[in-house]
C-alpha positions as CSV (number, residue, x, y, z in Angstrom):
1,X,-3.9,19.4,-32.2
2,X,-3.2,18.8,-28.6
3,X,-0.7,20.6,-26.8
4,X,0.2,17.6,-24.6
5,X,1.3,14.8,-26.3
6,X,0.9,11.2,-24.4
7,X,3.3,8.4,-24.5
8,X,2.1,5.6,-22.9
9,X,3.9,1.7,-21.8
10,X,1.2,-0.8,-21.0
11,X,-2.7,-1.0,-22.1
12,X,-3.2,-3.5,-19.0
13,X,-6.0,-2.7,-16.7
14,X,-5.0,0.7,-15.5
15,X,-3.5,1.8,-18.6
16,X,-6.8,1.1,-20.7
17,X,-8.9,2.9,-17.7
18,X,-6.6,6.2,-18.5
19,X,-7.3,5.9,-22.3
20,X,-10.8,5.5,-21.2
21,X,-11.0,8.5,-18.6
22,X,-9.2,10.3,-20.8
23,X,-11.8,10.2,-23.7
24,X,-14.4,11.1,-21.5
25,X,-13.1,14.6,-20.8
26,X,-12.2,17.6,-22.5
27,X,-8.7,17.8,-22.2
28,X,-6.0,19.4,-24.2
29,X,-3.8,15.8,-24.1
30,X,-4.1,12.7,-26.4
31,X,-2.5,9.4,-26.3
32,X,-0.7,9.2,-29.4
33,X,1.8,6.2,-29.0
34,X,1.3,3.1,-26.6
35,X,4.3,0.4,-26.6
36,X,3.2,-2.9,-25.4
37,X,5.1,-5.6,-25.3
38,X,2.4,-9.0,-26.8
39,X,2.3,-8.5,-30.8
40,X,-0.6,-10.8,-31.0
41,X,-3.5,-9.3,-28.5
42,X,-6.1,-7.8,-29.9
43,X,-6.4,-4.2,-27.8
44,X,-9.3,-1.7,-28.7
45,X,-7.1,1.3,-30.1
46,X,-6.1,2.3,-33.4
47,X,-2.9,-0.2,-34.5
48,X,-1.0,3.2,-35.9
49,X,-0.7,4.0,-32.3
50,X,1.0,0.7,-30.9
51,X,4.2,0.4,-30.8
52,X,6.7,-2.9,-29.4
53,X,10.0,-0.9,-29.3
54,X,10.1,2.0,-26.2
55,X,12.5,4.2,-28.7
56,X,9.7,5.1,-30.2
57,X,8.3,6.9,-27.3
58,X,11.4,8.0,-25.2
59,X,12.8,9.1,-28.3
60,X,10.1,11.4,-29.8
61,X,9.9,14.7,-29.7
62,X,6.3,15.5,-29.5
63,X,5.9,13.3,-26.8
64,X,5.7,15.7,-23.9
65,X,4.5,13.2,-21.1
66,X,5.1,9.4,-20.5
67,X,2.9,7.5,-18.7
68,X,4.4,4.2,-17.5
69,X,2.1,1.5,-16.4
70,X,3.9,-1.8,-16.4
71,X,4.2,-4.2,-13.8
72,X,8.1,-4.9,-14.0
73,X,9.8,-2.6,-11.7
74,X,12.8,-2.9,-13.2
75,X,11.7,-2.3,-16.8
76,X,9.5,0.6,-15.6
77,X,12.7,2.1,-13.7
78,X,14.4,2.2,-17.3
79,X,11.8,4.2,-18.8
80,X,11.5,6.3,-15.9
81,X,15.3,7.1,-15.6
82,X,15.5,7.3,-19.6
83,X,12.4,10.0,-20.1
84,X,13.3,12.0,-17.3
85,X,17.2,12.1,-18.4
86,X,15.0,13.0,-21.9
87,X,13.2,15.9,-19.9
88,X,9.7,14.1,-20.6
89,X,7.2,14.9,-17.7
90,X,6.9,11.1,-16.4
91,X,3.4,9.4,-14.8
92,X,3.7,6.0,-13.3
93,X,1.7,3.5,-11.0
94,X,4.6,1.1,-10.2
95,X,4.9,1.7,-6.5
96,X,7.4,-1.3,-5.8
97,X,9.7,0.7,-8.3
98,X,9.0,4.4,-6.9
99,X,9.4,3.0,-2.9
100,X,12.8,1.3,-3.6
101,X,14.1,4.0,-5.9
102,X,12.6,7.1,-4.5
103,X,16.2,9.0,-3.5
104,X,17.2,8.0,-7.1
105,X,14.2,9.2,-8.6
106,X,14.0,12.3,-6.9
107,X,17.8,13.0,-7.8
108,X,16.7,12.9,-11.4
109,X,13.7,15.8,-11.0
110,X,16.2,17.8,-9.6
111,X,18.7,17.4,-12.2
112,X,16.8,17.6,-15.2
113,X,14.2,19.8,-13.6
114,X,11.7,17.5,-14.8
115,X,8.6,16.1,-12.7
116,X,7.3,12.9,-12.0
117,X,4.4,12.2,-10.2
118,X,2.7,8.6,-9.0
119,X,-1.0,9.4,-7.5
120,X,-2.4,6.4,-9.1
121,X,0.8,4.2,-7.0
122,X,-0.9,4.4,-3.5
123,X,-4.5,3.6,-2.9
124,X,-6.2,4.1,-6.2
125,X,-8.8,6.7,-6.3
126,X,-8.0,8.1,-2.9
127,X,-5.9,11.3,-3.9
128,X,-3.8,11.0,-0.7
129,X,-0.1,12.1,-2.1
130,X,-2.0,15.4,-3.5
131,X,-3.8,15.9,0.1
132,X,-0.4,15.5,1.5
133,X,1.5,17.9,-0.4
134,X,-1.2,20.8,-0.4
135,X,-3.8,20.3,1.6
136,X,-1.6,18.8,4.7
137,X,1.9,20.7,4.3
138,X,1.2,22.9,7.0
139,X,-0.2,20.6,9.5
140,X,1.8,18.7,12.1
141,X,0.7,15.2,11.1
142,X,1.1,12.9,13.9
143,X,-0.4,9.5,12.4
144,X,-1.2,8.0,9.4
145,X,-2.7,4.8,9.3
146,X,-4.9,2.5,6.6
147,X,-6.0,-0.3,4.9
148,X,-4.0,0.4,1.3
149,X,-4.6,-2.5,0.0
150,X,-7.7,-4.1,-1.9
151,X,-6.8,-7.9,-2.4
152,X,-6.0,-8.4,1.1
153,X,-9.8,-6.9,2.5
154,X,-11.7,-8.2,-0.1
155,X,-10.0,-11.6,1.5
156,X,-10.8,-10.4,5.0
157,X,-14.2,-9.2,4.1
158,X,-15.3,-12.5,2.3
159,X,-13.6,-14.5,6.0
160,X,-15.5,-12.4,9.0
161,X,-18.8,-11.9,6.4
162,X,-19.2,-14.9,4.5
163,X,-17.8,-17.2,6.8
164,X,-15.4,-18.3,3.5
165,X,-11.9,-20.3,4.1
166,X,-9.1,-18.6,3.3
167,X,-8.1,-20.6,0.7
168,X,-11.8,-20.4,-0.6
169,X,-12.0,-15.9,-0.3
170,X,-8.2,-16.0,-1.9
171,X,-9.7,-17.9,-5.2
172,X,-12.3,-15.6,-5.3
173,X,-10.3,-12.3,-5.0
174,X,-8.4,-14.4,-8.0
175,X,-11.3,-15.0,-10.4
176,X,-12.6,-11.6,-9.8
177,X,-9.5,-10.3,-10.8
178,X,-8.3,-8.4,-7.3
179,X,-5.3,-10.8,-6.5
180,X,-2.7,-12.2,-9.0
181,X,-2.2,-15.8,-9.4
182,X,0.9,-15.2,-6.7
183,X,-0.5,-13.1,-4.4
184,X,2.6,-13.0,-2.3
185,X,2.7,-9.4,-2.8
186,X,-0.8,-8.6,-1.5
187,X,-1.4,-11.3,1.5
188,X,2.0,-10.7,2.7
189,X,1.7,-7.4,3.0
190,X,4.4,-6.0,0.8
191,X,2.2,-4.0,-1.6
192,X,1.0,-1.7,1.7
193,X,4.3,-1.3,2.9
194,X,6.0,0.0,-1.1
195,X,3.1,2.4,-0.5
196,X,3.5,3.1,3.2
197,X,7.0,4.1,2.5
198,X,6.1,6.5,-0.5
199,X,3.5,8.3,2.1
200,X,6.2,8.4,4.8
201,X,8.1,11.0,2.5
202,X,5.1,13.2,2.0
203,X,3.6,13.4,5.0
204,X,6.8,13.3,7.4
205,X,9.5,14.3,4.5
206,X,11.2,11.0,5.3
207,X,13.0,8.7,2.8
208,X,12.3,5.0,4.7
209,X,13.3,2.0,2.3
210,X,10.4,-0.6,2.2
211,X,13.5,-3.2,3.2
212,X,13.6,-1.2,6.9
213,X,9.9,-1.8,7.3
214,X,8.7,-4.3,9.5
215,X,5.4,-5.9,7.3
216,X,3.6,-9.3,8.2
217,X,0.5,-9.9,6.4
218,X,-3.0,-12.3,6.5
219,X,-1.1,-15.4,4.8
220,X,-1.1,-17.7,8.0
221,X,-4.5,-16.6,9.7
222,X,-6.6,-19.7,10.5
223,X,-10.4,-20.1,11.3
224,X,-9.0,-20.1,15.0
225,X,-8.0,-16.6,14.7
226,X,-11.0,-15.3,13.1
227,X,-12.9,-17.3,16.3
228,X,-10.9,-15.2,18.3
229,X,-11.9,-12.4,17.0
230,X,-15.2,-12.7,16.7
231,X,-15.7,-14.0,20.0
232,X,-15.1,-10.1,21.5
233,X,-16.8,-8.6,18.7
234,X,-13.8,-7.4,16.4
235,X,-12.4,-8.2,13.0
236,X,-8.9,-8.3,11.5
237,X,-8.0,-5.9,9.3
238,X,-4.4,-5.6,7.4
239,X,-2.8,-2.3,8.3
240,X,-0.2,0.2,7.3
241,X,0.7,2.8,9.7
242,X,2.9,5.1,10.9
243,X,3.2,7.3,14.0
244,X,5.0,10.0,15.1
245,X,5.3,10.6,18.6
246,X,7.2,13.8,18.9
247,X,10.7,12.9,19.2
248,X,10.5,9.5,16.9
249,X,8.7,7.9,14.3
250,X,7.6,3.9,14.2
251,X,6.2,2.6,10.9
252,X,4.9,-1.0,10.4
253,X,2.3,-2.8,8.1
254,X,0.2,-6.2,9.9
255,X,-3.2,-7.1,10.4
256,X,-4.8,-5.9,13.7
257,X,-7.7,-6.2,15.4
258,X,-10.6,-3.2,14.9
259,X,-13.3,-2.9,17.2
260,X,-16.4,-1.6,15.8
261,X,-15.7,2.1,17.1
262,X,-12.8,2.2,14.2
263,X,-13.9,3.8,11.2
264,X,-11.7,1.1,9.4
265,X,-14.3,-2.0,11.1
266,X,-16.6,-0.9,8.5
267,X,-14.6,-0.6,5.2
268,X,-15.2,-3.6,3.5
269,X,-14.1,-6.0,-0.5
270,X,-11.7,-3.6,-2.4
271,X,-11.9,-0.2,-0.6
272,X,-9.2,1.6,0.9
273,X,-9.2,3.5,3.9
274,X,-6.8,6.8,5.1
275,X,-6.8,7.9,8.7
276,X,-4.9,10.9,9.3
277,X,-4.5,13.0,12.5
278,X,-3.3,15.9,12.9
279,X,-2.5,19.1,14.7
280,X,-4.9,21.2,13.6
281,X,-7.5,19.1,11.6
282,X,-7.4,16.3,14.3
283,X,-8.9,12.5,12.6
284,X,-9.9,13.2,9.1
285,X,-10.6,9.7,6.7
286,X,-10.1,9.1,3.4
287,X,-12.0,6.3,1.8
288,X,-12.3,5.0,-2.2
289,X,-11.9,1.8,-4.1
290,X,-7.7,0.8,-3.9
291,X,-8.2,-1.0,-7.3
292,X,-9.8,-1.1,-10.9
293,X,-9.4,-0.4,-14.1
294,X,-11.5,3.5,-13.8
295,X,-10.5,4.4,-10.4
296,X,-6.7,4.0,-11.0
297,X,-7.1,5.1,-14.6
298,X,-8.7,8.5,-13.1
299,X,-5.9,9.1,-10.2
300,X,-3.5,8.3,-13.7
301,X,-5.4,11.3,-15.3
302,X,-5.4,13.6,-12.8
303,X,-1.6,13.3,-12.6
304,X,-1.6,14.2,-16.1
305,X,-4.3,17.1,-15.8
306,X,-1.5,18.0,-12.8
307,X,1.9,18.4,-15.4
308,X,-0.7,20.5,-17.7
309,X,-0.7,23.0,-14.9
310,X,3.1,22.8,-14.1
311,X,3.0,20.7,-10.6
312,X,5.4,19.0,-8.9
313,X,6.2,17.7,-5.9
314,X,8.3,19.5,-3.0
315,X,9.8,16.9,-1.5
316,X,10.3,18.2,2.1
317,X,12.7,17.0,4.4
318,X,13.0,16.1,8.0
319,X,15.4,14.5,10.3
320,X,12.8,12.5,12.1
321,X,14.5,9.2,13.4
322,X,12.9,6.0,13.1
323,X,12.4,4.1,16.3
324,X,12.2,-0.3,16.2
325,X,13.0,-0.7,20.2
326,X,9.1,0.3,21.0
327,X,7.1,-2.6,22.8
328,X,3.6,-3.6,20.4
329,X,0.9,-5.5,21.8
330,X,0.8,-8.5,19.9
331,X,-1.0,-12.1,19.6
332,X,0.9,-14.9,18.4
333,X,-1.0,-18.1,17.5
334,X,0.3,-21.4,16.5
335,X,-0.7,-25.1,16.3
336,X,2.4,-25.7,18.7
337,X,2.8,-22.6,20.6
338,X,5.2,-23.8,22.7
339,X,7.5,-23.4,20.0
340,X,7.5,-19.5,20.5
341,X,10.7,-18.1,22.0
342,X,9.1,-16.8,25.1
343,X,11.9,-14.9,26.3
344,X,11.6,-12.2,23.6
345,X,8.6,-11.0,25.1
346,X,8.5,-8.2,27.7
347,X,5.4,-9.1,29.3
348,X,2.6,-11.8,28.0
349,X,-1.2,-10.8,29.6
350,X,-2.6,-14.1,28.5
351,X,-2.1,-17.8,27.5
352,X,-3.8,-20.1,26.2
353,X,-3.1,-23.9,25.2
354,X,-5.1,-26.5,23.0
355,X,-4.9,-29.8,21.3
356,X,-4.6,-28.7,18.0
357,X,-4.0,-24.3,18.8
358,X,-3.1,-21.8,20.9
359,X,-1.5,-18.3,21.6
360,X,-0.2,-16.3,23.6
361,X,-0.9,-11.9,24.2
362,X,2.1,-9.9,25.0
363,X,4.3,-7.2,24.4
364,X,7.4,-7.4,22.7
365,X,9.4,-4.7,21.0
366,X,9.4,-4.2,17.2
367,X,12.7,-5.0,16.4
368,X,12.4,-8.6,17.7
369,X,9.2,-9.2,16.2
370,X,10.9,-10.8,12.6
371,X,13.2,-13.3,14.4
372,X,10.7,-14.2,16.9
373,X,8.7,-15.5,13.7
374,X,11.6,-16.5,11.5
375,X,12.4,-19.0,15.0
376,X,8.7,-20.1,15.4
377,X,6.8,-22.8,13.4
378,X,6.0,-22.2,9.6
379,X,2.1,-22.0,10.7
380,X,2.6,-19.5,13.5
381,X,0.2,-16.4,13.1
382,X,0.5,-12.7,14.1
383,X,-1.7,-9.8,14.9
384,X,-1.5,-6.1,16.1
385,X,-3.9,-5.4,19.0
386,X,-1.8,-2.1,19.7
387,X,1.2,0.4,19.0
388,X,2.3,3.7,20.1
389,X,-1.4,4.4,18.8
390,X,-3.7,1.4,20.2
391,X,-6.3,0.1,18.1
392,X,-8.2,-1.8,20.9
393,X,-6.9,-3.4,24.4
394,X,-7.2,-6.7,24.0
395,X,-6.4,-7.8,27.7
396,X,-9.4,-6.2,28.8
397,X,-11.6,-8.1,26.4
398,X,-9.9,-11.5,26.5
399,X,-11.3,-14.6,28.5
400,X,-8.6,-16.0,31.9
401,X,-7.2,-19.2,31.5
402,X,-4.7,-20.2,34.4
403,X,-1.7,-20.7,33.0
């Protein structure tokens, strides 16, 4: 008999790619109960092992480890709180539920000196929470930066190499599976930024809710902007990033424009991509696919391989300050431009005014950036051409139009 006994919510996608993985290697763990919640889908394991009601799990003895792999936060924060409280090692995925819960979450390891660890949460098979907590806990990490999320590339990719609509690349990211019928989450960015604040606490030992960071996604980009782009050789790539400067930290997730001298130009469909500099190491990338059934299944199992061996997270702390008053280079584009509130920029480089489009290059600080689009026209467009770390330099690329 195994020594590690499995208790597992959800046989979706991810949680049939860990019974999968799992099979495949020599492990002293099994899955021996999995409470789902549809009575009348067939599922390809043994019916003595399903379960509909989560007592049967959380209140099990032999069950040593739960692995929660749901996709409502709220229900997956129950289990969380009640095997934890149960002192049942806990595995989950559910990064909306870890980002906005994190201080809680990490209240109840300490208390019941119980771990819980969420690899598979952030960026799939990319085993960036482990890299941060071992690999990266002595260096000074100055930057992190990445494309964490798969739906909104695959989109991206399918627009600058296909020549695809948007509306056209989002079906297709549907059928195939890599966006949800809403795909409010991916396209507006919110997925990256849940994530973006999880790596925040292990790489800076900050605690950032999602709700204080600033994220604008590809949801309004137009074959105008993706003219724009490719008129000076760049594409637009969604972005999560944070930087440390020294004395304060900025964190933000938007699309921005990569010239091909970025590692990210190049990562392309369903892939995600870590950047991280540092200290000591200086740029060092990260790359893997951000989705799927087998690579989140695998960064599932090696968080369970990890409680085998007794790990946990440290949770360090710092008393970096987050700073929102720092100017970003961005582009704005609208059908009626005129409608932007010019006075919130600092300065604008460039503007440019057509029939049916425009838009204007500036620099504007962070903090304004969410009423100047809440003010603006429903249609109106944003993207990143630099930060406290620039990506590329726009102005110097850009056409002059007097204006």
């Amino acid at each position: 008999m195994s020594k590690y006994k499995i208790g597992l919510f959800g046989f979706g996608c991810v949680g049939q790619g860990l019974y999968k993985t799992l099979a495949e290697n020599s492990l002293d763990a099994e899955i021996v109960k999995v409470c789902v919640k549809n009575k009348n889908k067939q599922r390809s394991i043994d019916n003595d092992r399903i379960t509909y009601n989560p007592s049967d799990i959380l209140n099990d003895d032999q069950i040593n480890i739960v692995v929660e792999l749901i996709d409502d936060p709220q229900a997956a924060l129950d289990i969380v709180r009640k095997a934890l409280k149960s002192r049942k090692a806990v595995v989950t995925a559910n990064k909306k539920m870890v980002a906005e819960n994190l201080d809680e979450l990490i209240a109840l390891q300490k208390e019941y000196e119980t771990p819980l660890l969420y690899e598979g949460a952030v960026c799939g098979s990319i085993p960036i929470i482990r890299n941060l907590e071992d690999y990266y806990a002595s260096e000074h990490i100055s930057e992190i930066k990445g494309i964490f999320n798969g739906s909104s590339n695959y989109i991206l990719t399918k627009l600058f190499q296909e020549g695809k609509s948007y509306e056209e690349a989002l079906g297709e990211a549907q059928a195939n599976g890599f966006a949800e019928s809403d795909p409010t989450l991916d396209v507006g960015g919110f997925d990256p930024k849940f994530k973006l604040s999880i790596i925040l606490q292990h790489a800076f030992g900050l605690r950032l809710h999602p709700d204080n960071i600033f994220n604008w996604g590809i949801q309004n980009i137009t074959d105008s902007d993706i003219a724009f782009a490719r008129e000076r050789n760049l594409k637009i790539k969604l972005l999560a990033k944070a930087y440390y400067n020294g004395d304060s930290l900025s964190a933000v997730v938007a699309p921005h424009f990569i010239d091909s001298q970025n590692p990210l130009y190049h990562v392309e469909n369903e892939f995600n991509c870590v950047l991280i500099n540092g200290k000591f190491a200086s740029n060092q990338t990260l790359i893997g696919k951000g989705a799927g059934s087998l690579p989140t299944g695998l960064a599932v199992l090696s968080d369970v391989v990890a409680l085998t061996q007794g790990y946990a997270y440290r949770y360090r702390s710092s008393d970096h300050k987050v700073d929102t008053s720092e100017l970003v280079e961005v582009y704005l584009s609208a059908k009626d431009i005129d409608a932007i509130n010019w006075t919130a920029f600092d300065t604008i480089s460039e503007k440019y005014v057509g029939n049916d489009y425009g838009y204007v290059i500036g620099k504007v600080a962070l903090s304004e950036l969410s009423s100047l689009l809440s003010n603006g026209s429903p249609d109106t467009n944003l993207v990143f051409t630099s930060g406290s770390q620039k990506e590329v330099e726009i102005p110097s690329l850009t056409y002059s139009y007097a204006s």
